[in-house]
N, C-alpha and C positions, 0 to 999 in steps of 0.2 A: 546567578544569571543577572546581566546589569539588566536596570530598568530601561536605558533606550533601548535596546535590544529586545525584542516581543519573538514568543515564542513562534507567532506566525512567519516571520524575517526569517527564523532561525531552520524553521520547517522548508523556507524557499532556499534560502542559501543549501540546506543539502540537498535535495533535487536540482540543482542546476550544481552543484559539486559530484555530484553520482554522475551527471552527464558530462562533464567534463572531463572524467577519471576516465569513464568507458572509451572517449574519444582518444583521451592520451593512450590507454592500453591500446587500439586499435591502430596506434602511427607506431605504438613499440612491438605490435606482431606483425605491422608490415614494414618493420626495417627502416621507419624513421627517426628513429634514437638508439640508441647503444643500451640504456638502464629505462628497466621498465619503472614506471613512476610510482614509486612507494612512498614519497615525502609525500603525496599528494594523497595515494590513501589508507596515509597515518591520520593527518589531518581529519580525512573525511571520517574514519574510525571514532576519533577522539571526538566530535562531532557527535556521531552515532549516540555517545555515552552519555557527554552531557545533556542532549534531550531526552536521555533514557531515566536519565534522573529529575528532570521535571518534572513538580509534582503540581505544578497547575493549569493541566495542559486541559482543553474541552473535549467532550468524545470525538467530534470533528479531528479535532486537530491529531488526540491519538489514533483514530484510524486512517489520516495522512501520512503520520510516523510508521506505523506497522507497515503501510505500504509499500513506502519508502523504502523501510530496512531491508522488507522482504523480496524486493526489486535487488537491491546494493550486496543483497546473500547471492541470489541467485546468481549476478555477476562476479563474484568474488570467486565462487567456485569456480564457473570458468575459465575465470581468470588463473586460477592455482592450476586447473588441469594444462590449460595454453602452457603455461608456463614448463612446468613437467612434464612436459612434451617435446617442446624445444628442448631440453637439457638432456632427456633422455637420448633425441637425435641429433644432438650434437648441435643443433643449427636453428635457424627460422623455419625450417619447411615442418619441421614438426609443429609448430604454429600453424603458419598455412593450412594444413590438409584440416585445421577444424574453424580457421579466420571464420568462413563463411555463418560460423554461428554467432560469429559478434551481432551481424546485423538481424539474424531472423530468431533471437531466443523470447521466446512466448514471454507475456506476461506469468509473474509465478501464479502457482494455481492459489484459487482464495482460500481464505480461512474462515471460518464460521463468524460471526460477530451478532452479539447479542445485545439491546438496548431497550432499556426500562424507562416505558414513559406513562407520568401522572397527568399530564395536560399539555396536548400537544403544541397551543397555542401561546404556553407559560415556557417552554422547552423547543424553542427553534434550531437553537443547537442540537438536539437528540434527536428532530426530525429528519435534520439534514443530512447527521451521521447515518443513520440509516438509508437515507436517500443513496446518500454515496456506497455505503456498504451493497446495497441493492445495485445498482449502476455496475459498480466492480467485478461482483458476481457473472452478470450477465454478460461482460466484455470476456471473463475468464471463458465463458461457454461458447464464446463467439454469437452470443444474442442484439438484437437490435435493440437500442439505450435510447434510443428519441422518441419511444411509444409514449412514454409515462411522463409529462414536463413534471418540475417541480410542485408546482403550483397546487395540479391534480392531485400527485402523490398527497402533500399536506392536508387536503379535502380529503383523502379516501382514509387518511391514518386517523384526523381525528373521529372521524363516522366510524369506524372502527373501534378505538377506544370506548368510546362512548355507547357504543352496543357491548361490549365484553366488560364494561364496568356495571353496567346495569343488569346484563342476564347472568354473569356470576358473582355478582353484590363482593367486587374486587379494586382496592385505590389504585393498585398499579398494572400495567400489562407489559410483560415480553416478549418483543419481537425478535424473531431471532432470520437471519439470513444466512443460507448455507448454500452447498453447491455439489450433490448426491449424484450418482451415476450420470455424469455432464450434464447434469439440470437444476437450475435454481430452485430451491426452496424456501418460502416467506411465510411465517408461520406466526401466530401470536398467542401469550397463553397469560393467562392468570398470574399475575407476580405473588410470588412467594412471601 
């Protein structure tokens, strides 16, 4: 990875390459180009890889990445069944009868994310990740995300710490955020 290149660039240029791709697949299942655009996500694929192998990426940043990907999956699939539908019926219209899912496919569902923190004031990065991992969760459930500013959150994690390090004589705590029978879950435990 060069060094003018930051991993955070590299994180935006693929979010704004995912949306571009979606945009392109969406004018080649409504009949505005002949070839569905695969040069484009070869690209973004080969993309995909090289951030998969950075290895000094922040927890932020990797649960940008995970997001991402897990957005750019979810798409892909679509995009193979679109595909395979058109072919199977000969035409666009077997596109057509599923188009309408280009524009309303859910966010994907969240995945668990767990973050270890010794001082949350030493670790802004691991508070935000979780900020965000929490935020995400609740968008997955369709919950309201403007209750809890950042600010707060920060104030309530490290009061937290700080009570779980002294009533279980413990240096680290994990938080873990999850998302169980359509309900978020925020939970913090004793590091191992």
């Amino acid at each position: 990875m060069s060094s003018t290149t930051s991993i955070d660039d590299l994180l935006n240029r693929l979010d704004d390459d995912i949306r571009k791709l979606k945009i392109e697949f969406e004018i080649y299942f409504n009949g505005g180009t002949k070839k569905p655009p695969y040069d484009m996500k070869y690209r973004t694929d080969t993309l995909v890889k090289r951030l998969y192998d950075a290895r000094n990426m922040t927890f932020g940043q990797r649960f940008k990445y995970n997001s991402l990907v897990a957005r750019y999956n979810v798409y892909k699939e679509l995009w193979r069944r679109l595909v395979k539908n058109m072919e199977e019926s000969g035409g666009r219209d077997g596109a057509r009868d599923v188009s309408p899912l280009l524009d309303t496919t859910p966010e994907p569902g969240f995945e668990s994310s767990t973050v270890r923190c010794t001082d949350p004031s030493a670790e802004p990065d691991k508070v935000k990740a979780l900020y965000e991992a929490l935020v995400s969760a609740k968008r997955s459930c369709g919950e309201a995300t403007d209750e809890v500013p950042f600010a707060r959150f920060e104030k309530i994690i490290e009061a937290q710490v700080k009570q779980i390090r002294s009533k279980l004589n413990c240096e680290a705590i994990d938080f873990t955020v999850e998302v169980a029978d359509g309900m978020v879950k925020f939970r913090a435990k004793a590091g191992s």
